[in-house]
TORPA-4810 file (N, C-alpha, C, O; in nm, 3 decimals):
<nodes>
NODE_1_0.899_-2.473_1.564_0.892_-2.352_1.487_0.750_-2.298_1.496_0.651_-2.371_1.490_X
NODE_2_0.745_-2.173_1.512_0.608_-2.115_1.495_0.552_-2.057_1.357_0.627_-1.988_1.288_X
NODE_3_0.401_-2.089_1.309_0.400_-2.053_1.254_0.341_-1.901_1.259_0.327_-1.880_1.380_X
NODE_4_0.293_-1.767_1.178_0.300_-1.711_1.171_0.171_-1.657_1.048_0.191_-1.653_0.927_X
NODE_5_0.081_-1.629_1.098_-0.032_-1.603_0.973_-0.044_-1.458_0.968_-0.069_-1.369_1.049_X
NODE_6_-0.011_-1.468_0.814_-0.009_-1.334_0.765_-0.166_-1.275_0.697_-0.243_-1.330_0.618_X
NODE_7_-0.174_-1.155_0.760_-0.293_-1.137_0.666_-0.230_-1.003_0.573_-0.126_-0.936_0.568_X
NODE_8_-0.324_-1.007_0.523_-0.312_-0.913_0.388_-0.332_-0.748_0.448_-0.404_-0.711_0.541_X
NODE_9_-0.242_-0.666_0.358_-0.224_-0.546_0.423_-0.327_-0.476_0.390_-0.360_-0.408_0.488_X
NODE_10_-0.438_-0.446_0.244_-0.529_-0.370_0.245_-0.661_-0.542_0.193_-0.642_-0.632_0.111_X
NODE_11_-0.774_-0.514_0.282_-0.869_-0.600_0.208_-0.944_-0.529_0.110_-0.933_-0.407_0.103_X
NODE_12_-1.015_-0.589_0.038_-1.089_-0.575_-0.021_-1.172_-0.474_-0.035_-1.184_-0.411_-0.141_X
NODE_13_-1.241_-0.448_0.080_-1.353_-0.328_0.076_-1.266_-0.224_0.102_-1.307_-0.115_0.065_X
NODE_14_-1.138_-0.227_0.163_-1.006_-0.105_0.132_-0.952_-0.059_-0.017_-0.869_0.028_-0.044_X
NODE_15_-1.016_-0.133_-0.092_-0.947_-0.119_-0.233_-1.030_-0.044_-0.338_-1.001_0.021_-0.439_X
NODE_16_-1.176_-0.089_-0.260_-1.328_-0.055_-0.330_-1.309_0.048_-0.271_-1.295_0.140_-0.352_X
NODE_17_-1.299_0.088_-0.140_-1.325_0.233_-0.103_-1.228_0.356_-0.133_-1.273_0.470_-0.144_X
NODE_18_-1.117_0.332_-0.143_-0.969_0.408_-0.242_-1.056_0.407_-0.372_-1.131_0.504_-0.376_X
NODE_19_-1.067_0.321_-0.481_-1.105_0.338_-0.619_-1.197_0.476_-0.593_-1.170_0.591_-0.625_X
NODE_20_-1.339_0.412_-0.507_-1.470_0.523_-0.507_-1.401_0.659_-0.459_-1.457_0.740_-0.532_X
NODE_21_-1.318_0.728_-0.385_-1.273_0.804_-0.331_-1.204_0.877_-0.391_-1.205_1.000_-0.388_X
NODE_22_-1.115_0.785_-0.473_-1.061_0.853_-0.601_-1.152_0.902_-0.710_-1.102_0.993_-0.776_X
NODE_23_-1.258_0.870_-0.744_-1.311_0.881_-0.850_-1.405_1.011_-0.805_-1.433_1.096_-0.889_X
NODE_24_-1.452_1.021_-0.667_-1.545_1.126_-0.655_-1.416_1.253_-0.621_-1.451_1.371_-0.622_X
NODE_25_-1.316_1.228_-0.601_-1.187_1.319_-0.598_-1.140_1.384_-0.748_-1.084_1.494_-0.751_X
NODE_26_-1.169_1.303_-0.881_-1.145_1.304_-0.974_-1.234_1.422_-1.013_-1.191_1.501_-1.098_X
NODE_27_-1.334_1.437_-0.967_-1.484_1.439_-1.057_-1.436_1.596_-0.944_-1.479_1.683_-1.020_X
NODE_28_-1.405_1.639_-0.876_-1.439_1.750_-0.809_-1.265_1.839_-0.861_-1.244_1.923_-0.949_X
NODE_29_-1.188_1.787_-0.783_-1.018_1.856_-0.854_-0.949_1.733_-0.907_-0.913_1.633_-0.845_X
NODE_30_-0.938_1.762_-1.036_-0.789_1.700_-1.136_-0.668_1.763_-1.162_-0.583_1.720_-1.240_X
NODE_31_-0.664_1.832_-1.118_-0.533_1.900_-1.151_-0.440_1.785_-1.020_-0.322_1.794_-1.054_X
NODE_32_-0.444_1.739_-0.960_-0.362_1.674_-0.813_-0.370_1.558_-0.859_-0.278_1.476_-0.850_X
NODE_33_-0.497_1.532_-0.924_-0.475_1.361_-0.987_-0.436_1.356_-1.074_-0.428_1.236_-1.098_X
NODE_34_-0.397_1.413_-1.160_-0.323_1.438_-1.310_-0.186_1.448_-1.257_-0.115_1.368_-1.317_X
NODE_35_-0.135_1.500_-1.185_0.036_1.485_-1.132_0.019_1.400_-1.060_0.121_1.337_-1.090_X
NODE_36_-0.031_1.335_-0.978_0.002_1.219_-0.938_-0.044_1.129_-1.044_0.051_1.052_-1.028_X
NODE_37_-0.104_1.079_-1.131_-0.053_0.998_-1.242_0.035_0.969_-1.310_0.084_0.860_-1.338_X
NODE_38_0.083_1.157_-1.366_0.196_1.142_-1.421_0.346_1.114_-1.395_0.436_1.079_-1.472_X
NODE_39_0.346_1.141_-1.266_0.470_1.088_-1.193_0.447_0.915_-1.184_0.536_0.839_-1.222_X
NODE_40_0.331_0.872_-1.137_0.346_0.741_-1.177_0.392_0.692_-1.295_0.472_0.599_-1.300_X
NODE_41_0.339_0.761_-1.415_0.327_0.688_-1.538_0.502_0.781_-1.521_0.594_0.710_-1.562_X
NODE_42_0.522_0.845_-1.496_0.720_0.860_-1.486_0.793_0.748_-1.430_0.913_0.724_-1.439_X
NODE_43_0.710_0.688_-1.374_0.773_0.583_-1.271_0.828_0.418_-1.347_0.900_0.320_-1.328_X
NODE_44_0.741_0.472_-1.433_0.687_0.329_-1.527_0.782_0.365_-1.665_0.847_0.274_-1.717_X
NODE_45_0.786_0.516_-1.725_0.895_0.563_-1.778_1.013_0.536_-1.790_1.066_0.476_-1.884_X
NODE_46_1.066_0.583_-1.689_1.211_0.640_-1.674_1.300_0.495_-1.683_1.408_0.493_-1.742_X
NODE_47_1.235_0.354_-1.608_1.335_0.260_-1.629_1.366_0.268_-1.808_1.461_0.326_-1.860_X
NODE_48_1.265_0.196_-1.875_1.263_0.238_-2.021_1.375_0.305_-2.084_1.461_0.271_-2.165_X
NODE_49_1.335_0.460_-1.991_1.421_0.546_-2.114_1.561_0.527_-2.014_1.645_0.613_-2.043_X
NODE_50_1.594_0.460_-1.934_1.761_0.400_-1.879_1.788_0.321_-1.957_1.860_0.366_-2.046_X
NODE_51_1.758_0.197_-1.968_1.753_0.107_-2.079_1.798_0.115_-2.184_1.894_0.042_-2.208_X
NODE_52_1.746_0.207_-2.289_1.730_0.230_-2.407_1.872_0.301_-2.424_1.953_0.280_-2.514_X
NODE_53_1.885_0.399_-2.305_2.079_0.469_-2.310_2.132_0.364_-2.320_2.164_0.351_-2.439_X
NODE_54_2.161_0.276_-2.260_2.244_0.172_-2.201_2.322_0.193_-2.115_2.437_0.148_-2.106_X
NODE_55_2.247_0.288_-2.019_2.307_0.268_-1.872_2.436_0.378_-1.892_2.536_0.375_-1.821_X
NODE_56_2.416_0.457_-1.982_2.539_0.557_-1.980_2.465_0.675_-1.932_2.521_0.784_-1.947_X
NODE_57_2.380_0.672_-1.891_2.300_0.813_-1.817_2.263_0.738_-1.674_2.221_0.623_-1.660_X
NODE_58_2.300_0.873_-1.537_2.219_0.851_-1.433_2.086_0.847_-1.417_2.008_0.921_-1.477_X
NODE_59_2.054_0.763_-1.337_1.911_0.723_-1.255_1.832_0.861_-1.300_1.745_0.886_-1.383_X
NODE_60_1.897_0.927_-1.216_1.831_1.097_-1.178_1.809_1.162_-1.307_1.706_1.226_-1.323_X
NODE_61_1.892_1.152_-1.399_1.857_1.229_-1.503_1.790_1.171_-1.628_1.776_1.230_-1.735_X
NODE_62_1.745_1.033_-1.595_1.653_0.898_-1.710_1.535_0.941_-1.655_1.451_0.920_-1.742_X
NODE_63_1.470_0.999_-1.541_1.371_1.023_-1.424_1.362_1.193_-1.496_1.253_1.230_-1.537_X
NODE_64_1.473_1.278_-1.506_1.435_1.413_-1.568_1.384_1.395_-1.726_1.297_1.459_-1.786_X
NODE_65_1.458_1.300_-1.768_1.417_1.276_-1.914_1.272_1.222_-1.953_1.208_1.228_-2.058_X
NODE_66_1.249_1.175_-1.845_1.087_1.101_-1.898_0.975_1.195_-1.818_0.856_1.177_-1.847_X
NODE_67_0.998_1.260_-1.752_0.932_1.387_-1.690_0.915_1.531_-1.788_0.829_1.617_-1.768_X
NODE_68_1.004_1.535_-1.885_1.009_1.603_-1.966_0.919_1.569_-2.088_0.834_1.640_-2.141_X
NODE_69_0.966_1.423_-2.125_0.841_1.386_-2.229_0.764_1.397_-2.191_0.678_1.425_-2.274_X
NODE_70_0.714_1.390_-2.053_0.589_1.316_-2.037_0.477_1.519_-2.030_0.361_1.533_-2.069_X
NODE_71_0.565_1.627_-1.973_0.557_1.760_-2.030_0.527_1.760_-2.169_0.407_1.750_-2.191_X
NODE_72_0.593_1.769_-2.259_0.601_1.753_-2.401_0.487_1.718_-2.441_0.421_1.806_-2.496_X
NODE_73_0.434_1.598_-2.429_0.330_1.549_-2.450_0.198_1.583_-2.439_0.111_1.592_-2.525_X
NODE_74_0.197_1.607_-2.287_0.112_1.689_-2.243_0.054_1.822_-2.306_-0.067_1.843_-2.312_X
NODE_75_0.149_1.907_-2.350_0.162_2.026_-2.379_0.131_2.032_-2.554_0.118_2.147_-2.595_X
NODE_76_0.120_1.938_-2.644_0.124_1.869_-2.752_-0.011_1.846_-2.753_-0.065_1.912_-2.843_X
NODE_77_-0.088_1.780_-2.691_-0.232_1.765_-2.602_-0.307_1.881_-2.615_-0.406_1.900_-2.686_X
NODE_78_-0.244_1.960_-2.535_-0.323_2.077_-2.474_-0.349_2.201_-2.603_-0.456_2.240_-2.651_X
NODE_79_-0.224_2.236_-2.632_-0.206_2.344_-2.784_-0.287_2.259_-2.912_-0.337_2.326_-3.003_X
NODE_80_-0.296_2.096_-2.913_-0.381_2.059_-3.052_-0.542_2.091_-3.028_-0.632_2.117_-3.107_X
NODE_81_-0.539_2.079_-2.883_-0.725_2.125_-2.860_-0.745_2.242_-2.827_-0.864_2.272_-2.831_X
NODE_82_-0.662_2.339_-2.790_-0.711_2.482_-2.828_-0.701_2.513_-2.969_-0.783_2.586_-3.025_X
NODE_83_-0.582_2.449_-3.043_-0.639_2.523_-3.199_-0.722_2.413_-3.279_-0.767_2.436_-3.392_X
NODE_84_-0.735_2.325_-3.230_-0.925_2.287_-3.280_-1.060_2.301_-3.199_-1.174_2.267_-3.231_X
NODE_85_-1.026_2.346_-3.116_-1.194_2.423_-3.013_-1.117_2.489_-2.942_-1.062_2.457_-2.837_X
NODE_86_-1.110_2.636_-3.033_-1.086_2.793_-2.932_-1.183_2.843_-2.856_-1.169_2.915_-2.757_X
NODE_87_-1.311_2.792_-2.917_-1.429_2.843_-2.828_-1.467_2.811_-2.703_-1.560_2.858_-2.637_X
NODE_88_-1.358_2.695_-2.665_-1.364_2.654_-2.484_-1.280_2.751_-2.395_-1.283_2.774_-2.274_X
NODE_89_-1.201_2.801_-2.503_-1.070_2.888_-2.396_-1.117_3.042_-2.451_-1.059_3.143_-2.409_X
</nodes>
């Protein structure tokens, strides 16, 4: 039998250099890193809110449902800090 050595798909200084990349990406446009979070954090969602139905709702629409909160929320966010500092907008 042969063996077969696996190495690892990203090293280390691949992981350091994504973080830094992201962060100076952060610091220049957020609007692209803010949806791609939030679809993650949908990702992390939506099983949850399947769950919690008990499986009497589709995939697709436990995925619209936590995309919606996760709107909601957002938007809940946004309207409490314009009407406590109008003077930014």
């Amino acid at each position: 039998m042969k063996y077969i050595k696996l190495q690892p798909f990203f090293s280390k200084a691949d992981v350091v250099e994504a973080i830094s990349y992201i962060w100076y990406e952060w610091q220049r446009q957020k609007l692209p890193l803010v949806i791609f979070l939030g679809l993650c954090l949908n990702l992390l969602l939506a099983p949850c809110v399947y769950a919690a139905t008990g499986g009497k709702l589709e995939p697709r629409h436990t995925y619209a449902l936590g995309a919606l909160g996760l709107v909601t929320l957002a938007l809940v966010i946004y309207l409490f800090d314009v009407v406590f500092r109008p003077e930014r907008y």
